[in-house]
Steps between C-alpha positions, in 0.01 A plus 500: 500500500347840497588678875185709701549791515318672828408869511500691864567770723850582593564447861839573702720228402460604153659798487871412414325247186326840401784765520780185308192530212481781489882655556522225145339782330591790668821474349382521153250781594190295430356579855612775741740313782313436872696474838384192708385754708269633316416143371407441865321831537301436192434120537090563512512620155679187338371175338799181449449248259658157632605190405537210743595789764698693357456812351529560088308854471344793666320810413408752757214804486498843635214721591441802375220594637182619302457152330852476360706248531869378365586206383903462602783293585367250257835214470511139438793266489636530184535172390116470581428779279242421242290244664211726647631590872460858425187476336379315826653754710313764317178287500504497836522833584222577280301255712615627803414889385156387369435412835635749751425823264179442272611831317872483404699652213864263502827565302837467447796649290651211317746435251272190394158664424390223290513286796266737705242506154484152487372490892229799405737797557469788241786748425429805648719849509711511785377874571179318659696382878658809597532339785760241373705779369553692798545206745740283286593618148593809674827330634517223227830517327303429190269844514622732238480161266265311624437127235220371692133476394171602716260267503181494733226211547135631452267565786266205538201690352714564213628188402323310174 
């Protein structure tokens, strides 16, 4: 018996689900750790994917301002892996950024580009969020050897 699997925004008593996700990855250095606190801080920004109540993914994005937006904080149980929840996740904040911002340029820095290109994503030179880099790669112990991939979804107008 195949389990639903809901999509929605993050409220309050999510946050200690969201940072156990994604302190799962941390450790490996697949996403940048996050306090509860700023969990809590941030909570507006994040989507949860759920099953039966409990909570088996998030995915979170940032603002840059001028149209740009990150995808981060992307996690899902790991022995759900595989079965779509990020996909949905990311699905869903396409949705939601189609409607709030009819003009938006969204990306991430992935080790798993081929994930993002199968969702639309192209790979794109990191050079191109300056942003990014002087917020958060700037104090990422990874910096000076950096293994992750840009990739950034078209504007609307330019999709096929």
């Amino acid at each position: 018996m195949k389990q639903l699997v809901s999509i929605r925004e993050a409220v309050p008593s999510d946050v200690e689900a969201i940072h156990d996700l994604l302190c799962l990855y941390a450790k490996d250095r697949i996403v940048l750790p996050r306090s509860q606190e700023d969990i809590t801080f941030y909570l507006g920004n994040f989507v949860v994917a759920e099953i039966d109540g409990k909570v088996i993914g998030c995915a979170a994005v940032r603002d840059f301002g001028n149209h740009l937006s990150e995808v981060r904080s992307l996690a899902v149980a790991p022995a759900l892996k595989g079965k779509g929840i990020g996909r949905a996740l990311i699905e869903a904040i396409i949705a939601g950024m189609r409607i709030k911002h009819p003009q938006f340029r969204l990306f991430a820095l992935t080790l798993t580009p081929e994930f993002f290109r199968k969702l639309g994503f192209q790979i794109v030179s990191k050079e191109l969020f300056p942003e990014k880099i002087w917020s958060d790669c700037a104090q990422c112990p990874k910096r000076e050897c950096c293994d992750e991939a840009a990739v950034l979804f078209p504007f609307p107008s330019e999709e096929n």
